[in-house]
C-alpha positions, -999 to 999 in steps of 0.1 A, spaced: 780 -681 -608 799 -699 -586 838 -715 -581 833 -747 -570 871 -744 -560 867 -717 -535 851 -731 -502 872 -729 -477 845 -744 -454 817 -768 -465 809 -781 -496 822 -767 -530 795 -741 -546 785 -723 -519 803 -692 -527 830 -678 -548 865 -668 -541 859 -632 -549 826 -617 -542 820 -582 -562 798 -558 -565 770 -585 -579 767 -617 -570 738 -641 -587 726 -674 -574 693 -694 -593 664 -697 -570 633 -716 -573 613 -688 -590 644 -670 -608 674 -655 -594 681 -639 -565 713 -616 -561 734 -596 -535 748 -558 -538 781 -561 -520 793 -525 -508 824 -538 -492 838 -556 -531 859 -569 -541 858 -594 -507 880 -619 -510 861 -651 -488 896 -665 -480 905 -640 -460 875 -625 -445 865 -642 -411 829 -648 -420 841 -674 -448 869 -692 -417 861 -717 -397 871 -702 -359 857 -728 -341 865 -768 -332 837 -780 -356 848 -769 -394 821 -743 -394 823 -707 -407 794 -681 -405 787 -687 -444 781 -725 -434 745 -713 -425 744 -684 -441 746 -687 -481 739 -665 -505 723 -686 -529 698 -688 -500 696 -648 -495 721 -653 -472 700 -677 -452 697 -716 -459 673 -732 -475 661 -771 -464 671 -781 -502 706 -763 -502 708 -782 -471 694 -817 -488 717 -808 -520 748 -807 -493 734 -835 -471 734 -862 -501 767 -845 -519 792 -848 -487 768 -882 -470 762 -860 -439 801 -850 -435 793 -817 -443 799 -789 -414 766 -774 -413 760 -818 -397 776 -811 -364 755 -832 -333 756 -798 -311 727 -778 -329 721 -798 -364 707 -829 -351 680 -827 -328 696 -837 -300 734 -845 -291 733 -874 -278 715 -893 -312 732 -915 -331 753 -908 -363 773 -938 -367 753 -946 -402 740 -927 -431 704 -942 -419 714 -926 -389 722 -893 -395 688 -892 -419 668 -897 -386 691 -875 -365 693 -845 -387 655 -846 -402 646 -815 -391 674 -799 -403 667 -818 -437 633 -811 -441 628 -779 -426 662 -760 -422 656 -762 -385 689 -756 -360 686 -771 -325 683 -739 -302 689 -747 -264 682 -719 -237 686 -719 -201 653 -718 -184 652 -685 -174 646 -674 -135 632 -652 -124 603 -659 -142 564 -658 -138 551 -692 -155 564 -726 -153 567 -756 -180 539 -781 -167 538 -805 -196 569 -815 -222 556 -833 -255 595 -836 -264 599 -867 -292 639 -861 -288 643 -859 -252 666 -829 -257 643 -810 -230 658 -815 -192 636 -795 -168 653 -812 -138 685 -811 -120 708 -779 -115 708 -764 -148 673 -769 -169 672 -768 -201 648 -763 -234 656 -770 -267 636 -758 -297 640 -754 -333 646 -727 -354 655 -717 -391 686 -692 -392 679 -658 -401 696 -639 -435 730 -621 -424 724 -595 -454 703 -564 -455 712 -561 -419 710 -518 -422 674 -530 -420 676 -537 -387 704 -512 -373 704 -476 -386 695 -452 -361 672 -422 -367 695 -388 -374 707 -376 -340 707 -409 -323 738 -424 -328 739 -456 -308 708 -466 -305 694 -501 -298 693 -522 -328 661 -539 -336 659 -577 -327 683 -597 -343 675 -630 -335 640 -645 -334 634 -640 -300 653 -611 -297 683 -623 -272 713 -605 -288 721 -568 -281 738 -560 -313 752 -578 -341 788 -581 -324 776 -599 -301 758 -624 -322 786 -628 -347 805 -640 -311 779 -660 -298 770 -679 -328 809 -685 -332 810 -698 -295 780 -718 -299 770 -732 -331 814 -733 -341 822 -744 -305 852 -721 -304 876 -721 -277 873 -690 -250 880 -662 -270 873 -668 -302 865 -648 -323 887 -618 -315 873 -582 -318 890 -580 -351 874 -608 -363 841 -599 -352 846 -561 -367 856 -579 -396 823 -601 -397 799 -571 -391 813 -548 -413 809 -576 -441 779 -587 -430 761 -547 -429 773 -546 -463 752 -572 -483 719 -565 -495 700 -590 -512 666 -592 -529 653 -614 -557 666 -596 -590 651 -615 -618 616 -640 -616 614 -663 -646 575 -658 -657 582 -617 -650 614 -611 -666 641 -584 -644 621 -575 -612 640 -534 -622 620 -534 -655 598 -506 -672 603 -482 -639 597 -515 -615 624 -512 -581 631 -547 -575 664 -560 -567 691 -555 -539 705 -518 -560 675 -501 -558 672 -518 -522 706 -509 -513 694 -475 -515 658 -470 -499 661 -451 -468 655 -467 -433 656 -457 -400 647 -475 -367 609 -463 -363 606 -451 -398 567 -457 -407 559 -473 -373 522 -484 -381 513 -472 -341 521 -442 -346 508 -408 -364 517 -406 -397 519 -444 -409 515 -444 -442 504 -481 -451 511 -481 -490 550 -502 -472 558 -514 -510 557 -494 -536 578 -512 -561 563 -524 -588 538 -497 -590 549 -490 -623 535 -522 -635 496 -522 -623 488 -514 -660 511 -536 -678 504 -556 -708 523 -585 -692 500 -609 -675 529 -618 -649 540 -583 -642 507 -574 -634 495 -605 -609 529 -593 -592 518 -553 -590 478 -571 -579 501 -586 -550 512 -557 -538 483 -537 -536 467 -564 -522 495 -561 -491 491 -527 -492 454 -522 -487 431 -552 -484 417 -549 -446 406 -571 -423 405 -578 -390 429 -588 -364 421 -604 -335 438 -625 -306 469 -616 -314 498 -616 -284 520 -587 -285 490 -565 -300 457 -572 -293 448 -602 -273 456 -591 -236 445 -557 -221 482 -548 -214 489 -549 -256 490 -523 -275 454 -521 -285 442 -541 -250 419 -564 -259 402 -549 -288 399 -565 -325 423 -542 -350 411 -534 -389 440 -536 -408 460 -547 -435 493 -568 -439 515 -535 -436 502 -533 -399 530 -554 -391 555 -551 -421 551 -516 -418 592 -505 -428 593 -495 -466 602 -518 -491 615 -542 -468 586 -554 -447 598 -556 -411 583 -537 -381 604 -510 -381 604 -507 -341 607 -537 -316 574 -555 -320 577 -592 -310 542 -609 -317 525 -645 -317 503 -646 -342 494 -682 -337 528 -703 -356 541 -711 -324 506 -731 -312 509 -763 -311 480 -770 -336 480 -740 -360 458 -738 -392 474 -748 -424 512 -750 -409 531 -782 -405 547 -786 -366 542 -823 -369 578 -834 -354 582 -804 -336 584 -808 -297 554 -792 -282 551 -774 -243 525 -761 -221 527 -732 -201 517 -719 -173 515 -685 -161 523 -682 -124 507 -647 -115 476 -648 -94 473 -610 -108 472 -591 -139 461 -600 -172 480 -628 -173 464 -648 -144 453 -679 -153 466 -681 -191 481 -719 -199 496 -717 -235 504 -747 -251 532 -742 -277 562 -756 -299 585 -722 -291 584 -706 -258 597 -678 -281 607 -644 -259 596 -658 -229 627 -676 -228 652 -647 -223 625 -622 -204 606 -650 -179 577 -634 -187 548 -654 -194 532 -626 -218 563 -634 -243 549 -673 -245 555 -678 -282 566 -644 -291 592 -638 -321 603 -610 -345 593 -605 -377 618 -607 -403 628 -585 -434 607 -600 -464 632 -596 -493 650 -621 -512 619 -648 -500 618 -667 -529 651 -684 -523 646 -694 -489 619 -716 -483 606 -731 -452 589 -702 -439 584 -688 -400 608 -689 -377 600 -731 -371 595 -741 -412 561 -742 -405 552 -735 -445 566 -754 -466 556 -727 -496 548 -692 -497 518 -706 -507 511 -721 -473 520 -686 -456 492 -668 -475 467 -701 -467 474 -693 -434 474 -656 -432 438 -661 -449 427 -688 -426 438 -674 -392 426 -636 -401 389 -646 -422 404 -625 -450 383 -643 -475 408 -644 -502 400 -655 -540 423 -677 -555 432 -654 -578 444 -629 -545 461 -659 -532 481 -660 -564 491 -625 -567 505 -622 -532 522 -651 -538 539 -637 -570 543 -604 -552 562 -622 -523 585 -643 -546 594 -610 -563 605 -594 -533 
């Protein structure tokens, strides 16, 4: 599946030397593939595959497609052990979890890059924003790679790099509004469009010199990058996920209509049957099949309530005040057969608390906030968090742990999950989903949506 002579960056196997049309990696669960409308691309030459920074890092040094175009914490173990830390993707600027640890030793690096090892976590560091309307009162920071003194503060969290595939998802305008804003690229939604994040990232996480990349080169990395869909194509219990009228895989993806504000869930007319799929299999003799087709209609139409959550429903100047919501999952993954909000709908739903149920933030530096308005909804609030999330590029103290929701597909082959590798396993999303909401959920339910998600 792969040319183990054809990196020009990282480690051998990452990716080919010519990508086509389809391009198959094995996942956890089965295989997970790309639809590439820009083949034949030759990675040698295409400035998504070059390193055009100082630090031997190219945009496919995070973003693999054996990982859906992500990276998963066990590519990044697999690389880790294979190259002893030498690999790019182990720079000190954002892969450790601070620059200033030590990476003399192979001992070393272990403790320096851990996060990165164990949870696919990149070091994000943010000016402190001003103006703003809540201070930082209290730093839990085991790294000490959060300086809230001197002339230019700074706060570093942790992240897990977001998929640069099935990017239409996130940029197609509705017909007769060309140019229009792009949904939120990056977690906490700091990027304007994906030109400027294919810059930024080479400025930042490559350390390029001024300049670099040029606007060819950034053309060039977009119009590879809007190019790639990926989705999970064959799951090893359930056979090809395009099977007996099924519409899994990145073709069928490559060709389901999108727009930005398509089924908003809002507005009039949502419809909240979001995946329709593997419809075709809710009466099939194959006991896999149908747990998957149970998962979906479980996403699709098993209600409960939300409450307390920021962005919707927790403060009176959210979309539904302060009122508790009865829904489903496709309230918030509301775009068809792909599972994003289809409209700008940053939300903390409780994975950026400190103490979440289920989730894992053990290791994670943790902050509290503290809302400076004497006014207003906000008045008062103190959040205590791991991710200050939005709040970091608006100052506002209503965006405290705030972040996008991102496309569902192609799951299965990048575990951890939430924005700070939070769950481990799709399993622990759906515990926690089920915990935080009082869904009640059998286990049987808890082992169809999990099916359902790894087939996506």
């Amino acid at each position: 599946m792969h040319d183990p002579a054809s990196s020009p960056a990282g480690p051998p196997g990452i990716f080919p030397r010519v990508i086509g049309r389809n391009l198959q990696s094995l996942d956890r669960t089965g295989i997970v593939a790309t639809y590439n409308l820009a083949a034949p691309t030759v990675t040698g030459r295409n400035p998504f595959f070059q390193s055009l920074g100082t630090n031997g890092r190219a945009c496919a040094t995070c973003h693999e497609p054996r990982s859906a175009w992500g990276v998963s914490a066990a590519s990044i173990r697999e690389r880790f052990f294979a190259s002893g830390g030498a690999d790019p993707i182990f720079r000190i600027v954002d892969g450790a979890t601070c620059p200033s640890d030590p990476v003399a030793t192979f001992s070393d690096k272990l403790k320096a890059y851990n996060l990165l090892l164990t949870r696919g976590l990149i070091r994000i560091f943010l000016p402190l924003p001003a103006p703003r309307d809540f201070e930082i009162t209290a730093v839990n920071d085991p790294y000490g790679c959060t300086a809230l003194t001197g002339d230019d503060p700074t706060v570093s969290v942790y992240r897990r790099p977001l998929p640069a595939a099935n990017l239409e998802f996130l940029t197609e305008c509705p017909a007769g509004q060309p140019g229009c804003a792009p949904l939120a690229i990056m977690w906490d939604g700091r990027e304007p469009s994906l030109a400027s994040q294919a810059f930024d990232a080479t400025q930042g996480h490559a350390q390029a010199m001024s300049g670099v990349p040029n606007p060819a080169q950034v053309n060039a990395i977009v119009a590879f990058e809007s190019a790639l869909y990926d989705a999970q194509t064959v799951d090893f219990k359930a056979g090809r996920l395009s099977g007996d009228g099924a519409s899994g895989g990145p073709g069928a993806l490559s060709k389901q209509p999108f727009f930005i504000g398509i089924n908003d869930s809002l507005s009039a007319g949502f419809a909240p049957d979001v995946f329709t799929l593997y419809e075709p299999w809710q009466n099939e003799g194959n006991p896999d099949r149908a747990s998957i087709a149970r998962g979906e209609a479980i996403f699709n139409t098993r209600e409960f309530t939300i409450h307390g959550v920021n962005g919707l429903n927790l403060f009176s100047s959210d979309p539904f005040g302060a009122a508790d919501v009865t829904g489903t999952c496709t309230t918030c993954h509301d775009s068809p057969n792909v599972g994003n909000h289809s409209l700008k709908l940053p939300l903390d739903i409780g994975v950026s608390d400190a103490s979440p149920p289920v989730l894992g933030v053990s290791g994670l530096p943790s902050f509290t906030v503290t809302c400076t308005d004497t006014t207003g909804p906000m008045a008062g609030q103190v959040f205590n968090v791991t991710d200050l999330g939005r709040a970091m590029i608006t100052g506002q103290c209503a965006d405290v742990g705030k972040v996008k929701g991102p496309i569902l597909r192609g799951l299965a082959a990048r575990a951890p999950y939430f924005h700070n590798g939070s769950a481990a396993r799709l399993e622990d999303v759906v515990n926690f989903y089920d915990q935080r909401f009082n869904i009640g959920l059998s286990d049987r339910e808890k082992a169809d949506l999990v099916n359902f998600l790894e087939a996506l």
